[in-house]
C-alpha positions as CSV (number, residue, x, y, z in Angstrom):
1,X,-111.7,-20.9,-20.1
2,X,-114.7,-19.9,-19.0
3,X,-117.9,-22.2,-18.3
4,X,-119.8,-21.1,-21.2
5,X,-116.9,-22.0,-23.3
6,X,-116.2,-25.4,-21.9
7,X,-117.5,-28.5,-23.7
8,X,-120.5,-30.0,-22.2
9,X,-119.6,-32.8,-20.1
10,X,-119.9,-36.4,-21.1
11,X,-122.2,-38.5,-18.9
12,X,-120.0,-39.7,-16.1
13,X,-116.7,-37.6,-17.0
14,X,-115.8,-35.5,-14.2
15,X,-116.0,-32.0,-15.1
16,X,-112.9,-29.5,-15.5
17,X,-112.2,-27.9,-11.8
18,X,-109.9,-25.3,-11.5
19,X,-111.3,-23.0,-9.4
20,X,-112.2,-22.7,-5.4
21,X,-115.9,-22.3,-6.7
22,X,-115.3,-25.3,-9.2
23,X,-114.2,-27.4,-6.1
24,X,-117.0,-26.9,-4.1
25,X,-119.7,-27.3,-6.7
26,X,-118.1,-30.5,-7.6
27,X,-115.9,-32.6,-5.4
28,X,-118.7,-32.9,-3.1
29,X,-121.2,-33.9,-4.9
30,X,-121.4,-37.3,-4.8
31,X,-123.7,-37.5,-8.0
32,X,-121.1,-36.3,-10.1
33,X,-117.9,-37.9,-8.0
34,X,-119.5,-41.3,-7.9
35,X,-120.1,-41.3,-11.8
36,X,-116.5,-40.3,-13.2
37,X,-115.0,-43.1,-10.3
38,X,-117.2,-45.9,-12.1
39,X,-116.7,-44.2,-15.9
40,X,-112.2,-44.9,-14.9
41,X,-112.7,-47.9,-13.0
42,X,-114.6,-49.5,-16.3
43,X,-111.7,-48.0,-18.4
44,X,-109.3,-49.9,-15.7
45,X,-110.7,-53.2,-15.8
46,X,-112.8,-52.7,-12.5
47,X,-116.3,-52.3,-14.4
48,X,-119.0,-53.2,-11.4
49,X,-116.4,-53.1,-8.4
50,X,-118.0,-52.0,-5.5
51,X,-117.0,-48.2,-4.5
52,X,-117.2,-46.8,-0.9
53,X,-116.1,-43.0,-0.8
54,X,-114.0,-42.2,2.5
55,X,-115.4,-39.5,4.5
56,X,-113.0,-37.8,5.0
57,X,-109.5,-36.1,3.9
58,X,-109.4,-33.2,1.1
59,X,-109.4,-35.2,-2.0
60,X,-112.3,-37.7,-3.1
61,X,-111.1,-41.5,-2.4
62,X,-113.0,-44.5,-2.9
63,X,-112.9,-48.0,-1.7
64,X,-112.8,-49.8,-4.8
65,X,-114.0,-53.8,-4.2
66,X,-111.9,-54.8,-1.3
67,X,-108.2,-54.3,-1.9
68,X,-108.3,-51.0,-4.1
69,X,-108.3,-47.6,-3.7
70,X,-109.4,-44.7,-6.1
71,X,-107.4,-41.4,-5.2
72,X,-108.8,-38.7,-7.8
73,X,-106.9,-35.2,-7.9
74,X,-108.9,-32.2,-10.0
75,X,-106.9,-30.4,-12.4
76,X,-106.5,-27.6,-9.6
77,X,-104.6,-30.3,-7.4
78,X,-103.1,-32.3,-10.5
79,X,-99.7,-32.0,-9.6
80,X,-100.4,-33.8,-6.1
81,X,-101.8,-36.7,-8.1
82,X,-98.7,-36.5,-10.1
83,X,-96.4,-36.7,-7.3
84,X,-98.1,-39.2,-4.5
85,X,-98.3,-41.7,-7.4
86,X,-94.2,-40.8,-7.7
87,X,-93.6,-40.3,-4.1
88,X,-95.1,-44.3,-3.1
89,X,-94.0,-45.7,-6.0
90,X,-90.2,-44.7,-5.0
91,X,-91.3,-45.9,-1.3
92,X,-92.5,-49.5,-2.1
93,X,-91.2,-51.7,0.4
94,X,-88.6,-49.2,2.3
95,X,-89.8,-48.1,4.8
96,X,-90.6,-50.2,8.6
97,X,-94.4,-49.0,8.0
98,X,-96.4,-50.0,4.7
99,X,-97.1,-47.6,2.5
100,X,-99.6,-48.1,-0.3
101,X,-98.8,-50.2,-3.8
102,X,-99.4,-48.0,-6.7
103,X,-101.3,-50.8,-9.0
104,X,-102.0,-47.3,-11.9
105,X,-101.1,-43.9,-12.4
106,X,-102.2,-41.4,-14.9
107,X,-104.0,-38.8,-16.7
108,X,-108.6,-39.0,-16.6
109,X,-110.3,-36.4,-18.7
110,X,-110.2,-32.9,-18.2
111,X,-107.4,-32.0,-16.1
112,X,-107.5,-34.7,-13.0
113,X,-105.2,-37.1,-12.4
114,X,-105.8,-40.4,-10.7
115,X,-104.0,-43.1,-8.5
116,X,-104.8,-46.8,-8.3
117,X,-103.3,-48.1,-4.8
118,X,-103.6,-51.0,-2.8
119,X,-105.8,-50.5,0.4
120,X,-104.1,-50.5,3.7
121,X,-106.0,-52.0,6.4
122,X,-106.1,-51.4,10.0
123,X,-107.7,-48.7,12.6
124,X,-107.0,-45.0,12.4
125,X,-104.3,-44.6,15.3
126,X,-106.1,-41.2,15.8
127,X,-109.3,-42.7,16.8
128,X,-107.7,-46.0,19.2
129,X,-105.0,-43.8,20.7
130,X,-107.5,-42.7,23.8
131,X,-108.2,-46.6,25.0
132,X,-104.1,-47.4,24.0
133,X,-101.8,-48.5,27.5
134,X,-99.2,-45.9,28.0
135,X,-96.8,-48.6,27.2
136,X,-98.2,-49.4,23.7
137,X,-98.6,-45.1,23.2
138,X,-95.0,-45.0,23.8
139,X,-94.3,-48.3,21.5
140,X,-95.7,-46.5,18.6
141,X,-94.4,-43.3,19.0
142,X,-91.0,-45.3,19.3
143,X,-92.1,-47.1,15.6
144,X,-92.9,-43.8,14.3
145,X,-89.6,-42.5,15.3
146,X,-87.7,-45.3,13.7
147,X,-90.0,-44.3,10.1
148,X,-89.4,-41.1,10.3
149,X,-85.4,-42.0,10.3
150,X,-85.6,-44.5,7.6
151,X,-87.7,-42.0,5.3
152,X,-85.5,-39.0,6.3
153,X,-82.1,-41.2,5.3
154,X,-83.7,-42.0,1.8
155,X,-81.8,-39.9,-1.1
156,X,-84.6,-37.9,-2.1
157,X,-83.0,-36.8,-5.7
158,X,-85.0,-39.3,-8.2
159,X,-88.1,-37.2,-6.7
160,X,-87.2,-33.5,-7.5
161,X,-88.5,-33.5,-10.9
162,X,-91.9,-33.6,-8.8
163,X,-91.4,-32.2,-5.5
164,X,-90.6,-28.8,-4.3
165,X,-89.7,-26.2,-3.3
166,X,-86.4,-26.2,-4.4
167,X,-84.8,-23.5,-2.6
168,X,-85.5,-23.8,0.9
169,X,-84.0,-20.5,1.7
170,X,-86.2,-19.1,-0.8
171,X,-89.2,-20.9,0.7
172,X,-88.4,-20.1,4.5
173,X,-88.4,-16.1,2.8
174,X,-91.5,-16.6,1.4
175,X,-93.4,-18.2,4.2
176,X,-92.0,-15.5,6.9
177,X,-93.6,-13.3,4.5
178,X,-97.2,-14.6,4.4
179,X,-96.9,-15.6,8.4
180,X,-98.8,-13.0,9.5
181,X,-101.8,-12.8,7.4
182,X,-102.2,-16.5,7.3
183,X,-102.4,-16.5,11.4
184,X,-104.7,-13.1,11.0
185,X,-107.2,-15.4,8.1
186,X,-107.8,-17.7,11.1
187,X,-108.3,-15.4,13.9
188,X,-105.7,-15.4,16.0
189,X,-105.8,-12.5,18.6
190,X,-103.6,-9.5,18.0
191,X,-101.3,-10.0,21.3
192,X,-100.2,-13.7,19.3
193,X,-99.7,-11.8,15.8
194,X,-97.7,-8.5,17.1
195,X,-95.3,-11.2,18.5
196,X,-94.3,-13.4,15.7
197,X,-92.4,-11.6,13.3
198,X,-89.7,-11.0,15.9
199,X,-89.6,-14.5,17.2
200,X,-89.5,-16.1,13.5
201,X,-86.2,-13.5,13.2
202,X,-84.8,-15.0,16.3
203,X,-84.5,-18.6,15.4
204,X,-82.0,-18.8,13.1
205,X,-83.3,-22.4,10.7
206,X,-81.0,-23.6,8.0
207,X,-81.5,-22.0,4.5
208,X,-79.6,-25.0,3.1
209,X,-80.2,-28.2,5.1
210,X,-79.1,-31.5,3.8
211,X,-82.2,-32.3,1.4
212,X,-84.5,-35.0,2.8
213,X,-87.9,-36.2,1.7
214,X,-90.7,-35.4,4.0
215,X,-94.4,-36.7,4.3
216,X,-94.8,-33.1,5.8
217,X,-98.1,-34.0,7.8
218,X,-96.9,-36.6,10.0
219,X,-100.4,-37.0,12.4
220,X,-101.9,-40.0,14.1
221,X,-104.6,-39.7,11.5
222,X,-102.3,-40.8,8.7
223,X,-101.5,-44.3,10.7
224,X,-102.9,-47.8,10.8
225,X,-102.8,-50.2,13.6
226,X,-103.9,-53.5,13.5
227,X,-107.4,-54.4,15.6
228,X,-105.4,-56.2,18.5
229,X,-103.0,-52.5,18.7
230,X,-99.8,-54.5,18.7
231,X,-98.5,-52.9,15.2
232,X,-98.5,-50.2,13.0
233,X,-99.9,-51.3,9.5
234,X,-99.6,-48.6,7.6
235,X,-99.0,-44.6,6.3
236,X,-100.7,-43.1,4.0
237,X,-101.1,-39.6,2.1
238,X,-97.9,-38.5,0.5
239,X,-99.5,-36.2,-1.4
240,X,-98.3,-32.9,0.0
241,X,-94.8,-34.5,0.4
242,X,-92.1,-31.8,0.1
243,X,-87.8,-32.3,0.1
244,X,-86.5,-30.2,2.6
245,X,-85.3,-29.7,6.5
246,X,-86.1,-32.9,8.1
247,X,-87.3,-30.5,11.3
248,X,-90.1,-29.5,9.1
249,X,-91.6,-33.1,9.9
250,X,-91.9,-32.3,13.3
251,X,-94.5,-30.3,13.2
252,X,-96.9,-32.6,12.6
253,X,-95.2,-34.9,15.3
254,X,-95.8,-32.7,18.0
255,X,-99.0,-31.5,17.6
256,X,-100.9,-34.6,16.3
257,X,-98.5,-37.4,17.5
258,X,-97.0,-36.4,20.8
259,X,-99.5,-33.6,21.4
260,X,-97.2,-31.7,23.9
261,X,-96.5,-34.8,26.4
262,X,-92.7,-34.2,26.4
263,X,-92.1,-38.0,27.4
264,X,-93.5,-39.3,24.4
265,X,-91.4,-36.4,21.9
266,X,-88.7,-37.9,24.0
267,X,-89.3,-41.3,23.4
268,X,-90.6,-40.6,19.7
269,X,-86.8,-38.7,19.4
270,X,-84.3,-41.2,20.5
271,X,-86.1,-43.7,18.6
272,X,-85.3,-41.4,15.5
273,X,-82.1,-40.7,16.6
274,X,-81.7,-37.0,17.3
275,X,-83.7,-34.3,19.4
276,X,-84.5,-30.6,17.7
277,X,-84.4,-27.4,19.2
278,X,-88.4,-26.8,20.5
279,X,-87.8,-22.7,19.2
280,X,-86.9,-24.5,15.9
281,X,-90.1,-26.6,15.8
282,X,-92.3,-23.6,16.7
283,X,-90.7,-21.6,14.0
284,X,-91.7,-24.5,11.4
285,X,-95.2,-24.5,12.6
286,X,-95.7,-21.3,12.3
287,X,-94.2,-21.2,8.7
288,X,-95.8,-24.8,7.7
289,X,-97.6,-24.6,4.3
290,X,-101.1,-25.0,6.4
291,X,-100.5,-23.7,9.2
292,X,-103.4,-22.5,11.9
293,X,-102.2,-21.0,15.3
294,X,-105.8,-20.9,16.7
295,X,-106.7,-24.3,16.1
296,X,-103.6,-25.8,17.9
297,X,-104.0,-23.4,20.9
298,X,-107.8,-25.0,20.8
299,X,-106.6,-28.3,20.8
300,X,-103.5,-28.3,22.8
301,X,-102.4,-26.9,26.5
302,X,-101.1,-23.5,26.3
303,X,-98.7,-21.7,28.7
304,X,-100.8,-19.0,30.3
305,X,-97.8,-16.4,29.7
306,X,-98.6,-16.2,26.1
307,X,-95.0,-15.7,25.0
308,X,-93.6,-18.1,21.9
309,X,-90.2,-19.1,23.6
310,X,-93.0,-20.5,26.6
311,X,-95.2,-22.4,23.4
312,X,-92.4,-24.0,21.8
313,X,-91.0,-26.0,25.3
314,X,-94.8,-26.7,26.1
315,X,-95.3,-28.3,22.9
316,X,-91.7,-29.1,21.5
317,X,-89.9,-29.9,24.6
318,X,-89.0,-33.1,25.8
319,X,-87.8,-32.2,29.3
């Protein structure tokens, strides 16, 4: 539909996004935003509630009073909305680490979806993790570890109905296909690009792993502590949560948990019970829905050979 053949939008109903252009005419404008959150918390009972929008993350969340929190998806990310509401609601209480409480679920006006959680409360692990003892860095990476089993062990089934991709075979196809480009959209210098598609053909990843559920960006960012750093107190953002090889979730450990320090992979793995291959790990990150070469050669040590079998033990490797 185009915009001359919309409806005019009600005062304080978020507008229909669909588009990239939509997106980033709307979702940041805080004018608009601020006025749909208030118009649904008055249709959920929380009329006048105090709302504090987070600053970050890809989706508009707000702080509603003290306890609540507003996660709004636009009809161009409805499905996520669809499925974190399913993915925490079938999490409640299982795992070590709390997750949020979904209090409401469901469809606003034109095309976004919404989720009504309970607020999790602690520091970003992401920001204390620099003034952390070794000893309490290598206590949480141990606590992580242990999640990451208990989620992984979950039977994912009740959840396919909302999660893909279905064929992981297929998928692994489909993102060796787009490899390239996607490392060439962010910049990453020729002498990196010429040398994936053969590496990606040597590591041979299962087209047909046993089916687990994954948070898929496992980062310190998405982990609470409490202020006196003795325990985690949450995870949060399950929204781009996938079924698939458990492996894949190790991406996100290694370059945002354990940040290539192979004693802390180490100690993260044999809390979770079982070690992966690094090639395997570099393969996944290279074919992970989002992601970026450059940024993690920015942000992490690189060998100075510049080969991938030399990337994967720097990163994956727990020697």
């Amino acid at each position: 539909m185009s915009p001359a053949n919309r409806p005019p939008t009600v005062s304080g109903v978020l507008p229909l996004v669909e588009t990239d252009e939509e997106w980033d005419a709307v979702v940041p404008d805080e004018t608009v935003m601020r006025a749909g959150a208030q118009d649904l918390c008055a249709r959920l009972g929380l009329a006048g509630a105090p709302l504090t929008r987070f600053t970050e993350g890809t989706q508009p969340v707000y702080v509603v009073g003290d306890d609540l929190v507003l996660k709004l998806f636009p009809a161009a990310a409805a499905q996520d909305g669809i499925a974190e509401g399913r993915v925490l609601s079938h999490l409640q209480g299982l795992l070590p680490v709390p997750t949020p409480r979904v209090h409401d679920v469901g469809p606003y006006e034109n095309g976004w979806q919404y989720v009504l959680m309970s607020r999790l409360h602690g520091e970003n692990l992401a920001q204390v993790w620099g003034r952390l003892p070794r000893a309490d860095q290598e206590r949480f990476v141990a606590d992580i570890g242990e999640t990451l089993a208990v989620l992984h062990a979950l039977d994912p089934a009740p959840l396919t109905d909302v999660l893909g991709p279905g064929d992981w075979g297929a998928f692994l196809d489909r993102r060796r296909a787009a490899a390239v480009e996607q490392q060439r959209r962010h910049g990453l210098p020729a002498a990196w690009l010429e040398q994936i598609p053969g590496f990606l053909a040597s590591v041979a990843l299962p087209r047909a792993p046993r089916p687990a559920l994954l948070h898929t960006e496992v980062m310190a960012q998405h982990f609470l502590v409490d202020p006196e750093g003795r325990r985690l107190t949450g995870l949060f953002d399950f929204e781009p949560a996938m079924i698939g090889d458990r492996a894949y979730d190790f991406v996100g450990v290694g370059l945002f948990v354990t940040r290539g320090d192979p004693r802390l992979l180490a100690r993260l793995t044999a809390s979770y019970g079982h070690a992966f291959e690094p090639a395997d790990l570099l393969a996944y990150t290279l074919l992970h829905v989002y992601s970026n070469l450059p940024w993690y050669l920015r942000e992490l040590r690189a060998p100075s050979d510049g080969t991938p079998a030399s990337l994967a033990e720097a990163w994956f490797g727990t020697a």
